[in-house]
C-alpha positions in Angstrom: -45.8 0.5 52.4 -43.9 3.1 50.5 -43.7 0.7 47.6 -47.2 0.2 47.5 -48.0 3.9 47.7 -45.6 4.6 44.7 -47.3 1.8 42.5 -50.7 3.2 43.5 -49.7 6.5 42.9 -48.6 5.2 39.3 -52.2 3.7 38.8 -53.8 6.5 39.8 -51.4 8.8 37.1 -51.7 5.9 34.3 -56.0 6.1 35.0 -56.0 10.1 35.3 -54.0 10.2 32.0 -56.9 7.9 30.4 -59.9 10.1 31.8 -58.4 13.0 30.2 -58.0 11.5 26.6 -61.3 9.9 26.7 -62.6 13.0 28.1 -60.5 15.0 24.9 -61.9 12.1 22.4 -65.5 12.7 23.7 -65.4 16.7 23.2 -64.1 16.1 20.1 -67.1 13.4 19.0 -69.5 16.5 20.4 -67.5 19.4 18.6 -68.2 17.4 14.9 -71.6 16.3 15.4 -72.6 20.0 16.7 -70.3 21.2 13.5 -72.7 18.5 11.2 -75.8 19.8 12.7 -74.8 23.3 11.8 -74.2 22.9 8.6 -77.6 22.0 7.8 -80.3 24.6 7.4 -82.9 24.9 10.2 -85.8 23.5 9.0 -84.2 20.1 8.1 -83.1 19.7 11.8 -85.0 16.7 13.4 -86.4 17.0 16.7 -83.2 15.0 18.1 -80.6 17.5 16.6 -82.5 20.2 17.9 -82.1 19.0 21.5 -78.2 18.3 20.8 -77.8 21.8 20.1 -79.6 22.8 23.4 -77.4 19.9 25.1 -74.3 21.2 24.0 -75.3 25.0 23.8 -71.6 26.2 25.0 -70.0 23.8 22.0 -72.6 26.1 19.6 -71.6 29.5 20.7 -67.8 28.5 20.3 -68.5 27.2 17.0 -70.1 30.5 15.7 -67.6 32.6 17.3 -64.8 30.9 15.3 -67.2 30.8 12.0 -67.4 35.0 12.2 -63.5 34.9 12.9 -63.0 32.6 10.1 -65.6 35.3 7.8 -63.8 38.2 8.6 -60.4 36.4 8.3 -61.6 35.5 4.7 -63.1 38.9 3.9 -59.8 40.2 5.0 -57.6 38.7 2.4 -60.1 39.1 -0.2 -58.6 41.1 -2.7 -60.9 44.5 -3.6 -61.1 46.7 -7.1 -62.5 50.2 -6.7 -65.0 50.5 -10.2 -63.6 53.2 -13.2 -65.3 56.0 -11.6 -64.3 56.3 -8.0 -60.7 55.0 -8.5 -60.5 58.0 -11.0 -61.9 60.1 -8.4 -59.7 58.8 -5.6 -56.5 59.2 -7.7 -57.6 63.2 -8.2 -57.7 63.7 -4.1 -54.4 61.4 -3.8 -52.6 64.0 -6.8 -53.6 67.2 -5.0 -51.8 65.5 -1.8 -48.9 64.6 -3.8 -48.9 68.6 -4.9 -49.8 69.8 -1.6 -47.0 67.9 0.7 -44.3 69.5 1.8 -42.4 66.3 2.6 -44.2 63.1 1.1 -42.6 59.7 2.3 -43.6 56.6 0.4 -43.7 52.9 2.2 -43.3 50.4 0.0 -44.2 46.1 -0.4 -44.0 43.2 -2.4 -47.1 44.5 -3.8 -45.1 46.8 -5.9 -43.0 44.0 -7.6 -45.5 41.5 -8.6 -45.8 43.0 -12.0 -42.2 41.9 -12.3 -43.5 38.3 -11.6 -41.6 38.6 -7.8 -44.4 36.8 -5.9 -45.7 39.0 -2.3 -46.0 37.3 0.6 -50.2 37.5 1.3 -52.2 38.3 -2.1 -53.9 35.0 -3.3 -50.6 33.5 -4.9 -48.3 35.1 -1.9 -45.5 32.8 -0.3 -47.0 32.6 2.9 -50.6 31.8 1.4 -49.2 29.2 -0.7 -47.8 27.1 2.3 -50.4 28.0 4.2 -52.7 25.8 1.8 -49.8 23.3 2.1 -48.4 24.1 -1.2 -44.4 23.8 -2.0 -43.1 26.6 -3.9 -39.4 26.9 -5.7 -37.8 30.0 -6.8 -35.4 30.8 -10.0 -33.2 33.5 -9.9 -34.9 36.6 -8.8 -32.1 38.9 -10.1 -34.5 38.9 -13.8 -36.7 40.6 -12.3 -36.7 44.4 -13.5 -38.3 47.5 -12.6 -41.6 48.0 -13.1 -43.5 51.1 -13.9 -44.2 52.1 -10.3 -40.6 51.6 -9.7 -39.5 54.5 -12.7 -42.8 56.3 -11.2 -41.3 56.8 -7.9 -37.8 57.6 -9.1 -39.4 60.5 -11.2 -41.7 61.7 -8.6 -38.4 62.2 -6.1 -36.2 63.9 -9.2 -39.2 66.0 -9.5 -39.3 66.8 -5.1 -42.5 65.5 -4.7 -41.2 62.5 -3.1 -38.5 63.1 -0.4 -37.7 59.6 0.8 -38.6 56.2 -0.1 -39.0 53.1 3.0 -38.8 50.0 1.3 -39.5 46.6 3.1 -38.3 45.0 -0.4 -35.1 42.7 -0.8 -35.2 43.1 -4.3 -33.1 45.7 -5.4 -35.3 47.0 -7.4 -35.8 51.1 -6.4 -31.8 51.1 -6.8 -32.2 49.9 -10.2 -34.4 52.2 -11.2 -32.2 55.0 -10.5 -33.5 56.1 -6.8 -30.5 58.0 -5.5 -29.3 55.6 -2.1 -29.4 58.5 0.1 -33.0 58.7 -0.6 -33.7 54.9 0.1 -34.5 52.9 3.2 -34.6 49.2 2.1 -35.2 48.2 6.0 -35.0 44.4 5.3 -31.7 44.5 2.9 -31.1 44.3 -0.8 -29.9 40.8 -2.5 -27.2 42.5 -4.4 -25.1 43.9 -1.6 -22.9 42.0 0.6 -21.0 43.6 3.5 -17.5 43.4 5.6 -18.9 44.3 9.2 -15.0 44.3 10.3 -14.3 47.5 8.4 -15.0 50.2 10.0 -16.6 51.7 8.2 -18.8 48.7 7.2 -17.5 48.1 3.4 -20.3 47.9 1.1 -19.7 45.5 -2.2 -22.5 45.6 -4.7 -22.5 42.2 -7.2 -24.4 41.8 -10.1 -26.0 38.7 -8.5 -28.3 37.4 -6.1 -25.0 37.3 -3.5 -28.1 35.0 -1.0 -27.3 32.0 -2.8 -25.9 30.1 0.2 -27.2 32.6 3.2 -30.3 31.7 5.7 -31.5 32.7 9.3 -29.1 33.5 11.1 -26.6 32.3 8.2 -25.5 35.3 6.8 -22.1 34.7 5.2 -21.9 34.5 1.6 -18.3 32.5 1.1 -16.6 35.1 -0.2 -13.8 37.6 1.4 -13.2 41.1 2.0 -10.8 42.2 -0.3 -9.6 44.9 2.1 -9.1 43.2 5.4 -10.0 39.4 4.6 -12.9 39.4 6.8 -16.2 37.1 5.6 -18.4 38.9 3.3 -22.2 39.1 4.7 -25.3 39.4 2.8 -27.8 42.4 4.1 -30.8 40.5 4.4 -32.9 40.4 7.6 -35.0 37.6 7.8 -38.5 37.5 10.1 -36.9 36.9 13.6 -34.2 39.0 13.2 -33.3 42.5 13.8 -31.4 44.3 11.3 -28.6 46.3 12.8 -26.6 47.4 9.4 -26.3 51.2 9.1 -26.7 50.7 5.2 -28.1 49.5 2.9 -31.0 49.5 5.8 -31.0 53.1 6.2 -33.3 53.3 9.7 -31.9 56.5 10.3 -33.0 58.2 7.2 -36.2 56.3 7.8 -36.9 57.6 10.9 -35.9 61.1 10.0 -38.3 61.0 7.2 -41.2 59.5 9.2 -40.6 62.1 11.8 -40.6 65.4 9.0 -43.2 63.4 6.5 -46.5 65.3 6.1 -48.1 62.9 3.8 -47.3 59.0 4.1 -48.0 56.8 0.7 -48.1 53.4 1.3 -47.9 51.1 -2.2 -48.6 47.9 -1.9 -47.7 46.5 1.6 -49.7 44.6 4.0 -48.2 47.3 6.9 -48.7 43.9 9.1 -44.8 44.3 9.6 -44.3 48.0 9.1 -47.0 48.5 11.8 -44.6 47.0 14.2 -41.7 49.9 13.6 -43.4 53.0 15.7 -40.6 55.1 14.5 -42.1 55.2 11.0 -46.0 56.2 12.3 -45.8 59.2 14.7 -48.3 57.6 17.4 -46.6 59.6 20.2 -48.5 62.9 18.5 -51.6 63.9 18.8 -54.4 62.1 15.6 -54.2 66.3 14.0 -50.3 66.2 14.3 -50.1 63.1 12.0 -49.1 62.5 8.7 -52.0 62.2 6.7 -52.0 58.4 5.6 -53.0 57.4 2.0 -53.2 53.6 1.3 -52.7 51.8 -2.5 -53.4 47.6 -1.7 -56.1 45.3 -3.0 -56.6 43.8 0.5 -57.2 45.0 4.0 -54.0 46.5 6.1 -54.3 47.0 9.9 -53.8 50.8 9.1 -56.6 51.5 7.1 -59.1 52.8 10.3 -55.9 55.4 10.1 -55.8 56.1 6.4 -57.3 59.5 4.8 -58.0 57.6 1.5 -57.5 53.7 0.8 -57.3 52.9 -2.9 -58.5 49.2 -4.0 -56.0 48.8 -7.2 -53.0 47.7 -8.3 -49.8 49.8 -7.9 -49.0 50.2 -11.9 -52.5 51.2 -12.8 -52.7 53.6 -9.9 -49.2 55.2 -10.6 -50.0 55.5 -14.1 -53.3 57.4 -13.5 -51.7 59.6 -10.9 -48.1 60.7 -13.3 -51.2 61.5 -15.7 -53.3 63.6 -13.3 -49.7 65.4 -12.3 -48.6 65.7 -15.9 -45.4 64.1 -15.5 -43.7 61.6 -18.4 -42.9 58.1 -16.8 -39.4 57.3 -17.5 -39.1 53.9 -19.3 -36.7 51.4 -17.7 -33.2 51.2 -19.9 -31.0 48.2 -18.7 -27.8 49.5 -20.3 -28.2 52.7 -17.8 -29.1 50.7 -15.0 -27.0 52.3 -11.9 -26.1 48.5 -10.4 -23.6 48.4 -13.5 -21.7 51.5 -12.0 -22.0 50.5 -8.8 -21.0 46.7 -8.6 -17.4 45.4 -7.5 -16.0 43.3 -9.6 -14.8 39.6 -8.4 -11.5 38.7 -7.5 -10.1 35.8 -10.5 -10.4 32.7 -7.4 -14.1 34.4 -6.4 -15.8 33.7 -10.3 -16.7 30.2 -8.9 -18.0 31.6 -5.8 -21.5 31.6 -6.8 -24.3 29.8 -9.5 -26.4 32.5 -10.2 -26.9 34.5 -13.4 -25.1 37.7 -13.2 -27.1 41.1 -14.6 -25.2 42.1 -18.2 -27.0 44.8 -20.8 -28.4 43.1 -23.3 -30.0 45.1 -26.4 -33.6 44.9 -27.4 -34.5 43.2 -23.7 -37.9 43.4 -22.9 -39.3 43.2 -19.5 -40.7 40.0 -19.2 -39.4 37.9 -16.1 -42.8 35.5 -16.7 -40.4 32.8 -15.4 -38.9 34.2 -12.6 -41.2 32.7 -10.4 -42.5 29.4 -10.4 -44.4 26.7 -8.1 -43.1 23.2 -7.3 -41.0 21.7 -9.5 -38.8 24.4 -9.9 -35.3 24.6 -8.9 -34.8 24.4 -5.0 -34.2 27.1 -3.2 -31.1 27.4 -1.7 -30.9 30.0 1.5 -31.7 33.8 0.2 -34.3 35.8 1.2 -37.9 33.5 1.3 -35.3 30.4 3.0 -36.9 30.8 6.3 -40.7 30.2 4.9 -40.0 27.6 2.1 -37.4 25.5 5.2 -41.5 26.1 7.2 -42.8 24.3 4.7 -40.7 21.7 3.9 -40.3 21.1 7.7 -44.5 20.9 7.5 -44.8 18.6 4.7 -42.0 16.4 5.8 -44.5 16.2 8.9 -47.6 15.4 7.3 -45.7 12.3 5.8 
């Protein structure tokens, strides 16, 4: 009897399991010919479509709430330019905050290295838009890339104390370069040319001229070559999304948060703020709205922060730094490779380390110009190999290896 139970029991699973697909198959049959129906305008509805959509009138409602999530999705990532007139006019109100702070932080994103052909993650061509439209993308060596003009804007606006600290979410090195003094940096998510012994205590800092993330991933961190000191494994500094960065420097959250908490005036230049949100430390919820930093946003798309912001500029970071050193009447240094501080900085390999790596080293080179057009490129590029973007391009390789 017990036997008989079990294999009814079976029958009863096997015929459950089949109600439920052919139940998922026939909401799905509904769900497209509600999603045809809609698509036509009203009027060329016949009289049988018409009493679908009052059939399936729950099917219609869920369609059109995902359509306006799908509309303000879109409108979200559109990217948005203020006309001549009121960007001028913004730029005047963001200068007489710049000359009115008494301690001005600035937040920076990938936004603010695009001009040196370093792709950001959510603009139209960003990493994570391209795989999300199941595009492969390669990278080249990113160590080309060279300061750009908002780089050399920020360095001069903190040797002239209008800027106090800088918060970086960029891996690329590129504030350093420009001649930002490290105690006034926070580069929260690491720096590609630094590599670290975390069994010195102190933590020993080595600076390369290369992109040391050659070999390094998530949760990979270790870079092949040794601590010249103690022996121990050299690490690279980068934290990847899904992990939390613990490294006293180059990450700086200290000086971050100390700046957060005495910043009067926040600038934010070309960041998303859909991470930087996240870190509290760095907003000053806990006070009171009129206890605040007053907020000023520079990015062509939306950021979950602009409901916050006193003034949100629609414009790219270069053009709005160059208006703004004009309204301030203050020169813009112009980027020199042979006095690039990395030069001073870097540690030397060891003779049995000059093998240790593939990627072209940084050397002054006279009559350079700034063009790193090919720093970037789409498929058919070189691989990547680990680094900074590994996590998103292994997503989606892992996707497209899926799909076939």
């Amino acid at each position: 009897m017990a036997e008989k139970t079990g294999v009814f029991s079976r029958v009863e699973r096997k015929a459950l399991e089949k109600a439920k697909i052919l139940q998922r198959e026939s909401e799905r049959n509904v769900f497209k010919l509600v999603s045809r129906i809609l698509k036509k305008a009203e009027a060329e509805r016949s009289e049988e479509e018409a009493a679908v959509l009052l059939l399936h009138r729950d099917t219609v409602e869920e369609l059109c709430r995902r359509q306006v999530r799908r509309n303000v999705l879109k409108r979200k990532r559109e990217e948005v330019f203020d006309d001549a007139d009121e960007l001028n006019n913004k730029v005047r109100q963001l200068a007489t905050a710049v000359r009115r702070a008494q301690h001005l932080v600035v937040y920076t994103g990938a936004g603010i290295s695009t001009a040196a052909s370093i792709p950001d993650y959510r603009g139209p061509h960003g990493v994570w838009t391209q795989l999300q439209k199941g595009h492969t993308v390669s990278s080249s060596d990113l160590s080309k890339a060279e300061p750009t003009l908002t780089h050399m804007c920020i360095r001069m606006l903190h040797k002239e104390k209008l800027v106090k600290h800088v918060v970086s979410q960029n891996c690329d090195g590129l504030h350093l370069r420009s001649g930002l003094p490290k105690h006034a940096l926070s580069e929260l998510h690491g720096n590609m040319f630094i590599e670290v012994c975390t069994s010195c205590s102190p933590t020993r800092e080595y600076v390369r001229l290369f992109d040391v993330t050659e070999r390094t991933s998530l949760h990979r961190h270790g870079t092949g070559r040794r601590c010249t000191h103690c022996a121990g494994e050299l690490k690279d500094t980068i934290v990847h999304f899904g992990e939390r960065g613990t490294l006293e420097q180059p990450l700086n959250w200290e000086g971050a948060a100390e700046a957060a908490k005495r910043a009067d005036v926040i600038l934010c230049l070309g960041s998303s703020l859909k991470v930087l949100k996240k870190y509290a430390c760095l907003w000053s919820m806990n006070r009171p709205a009129n206890k605040r930093p007053k907020l000023y946003i520079v990015n062509l798309q939306w950021t979950p922060k602009d409901d916050l912001a006193v003034l949100k500029i629609h414009g790219k970071c270069d053009d709005i730094m160059s208006l703004l050193m004009q309204e301030l009447n203050i020169q813009i240094p112009v980027y020199d490779k042979a006095e690039d501080p990395i030069f001073k900085l870097a540690t030397p390999l060891q003779p049995e380390e000059n093998n240790s790596h593939t990627r072209k080293v940084i050397a002054p080179s006279a009559g350079q110009n700034n063009n790193s057009a090919d720093v970037w490129e789409e498929a058919g590029a070189t691989d990547v190999q680990g680094g900074w973007f590994g996590r998103g391009y292994n997503k989606g390789r892992r996707k497209k290896k899926k799909a076939t």
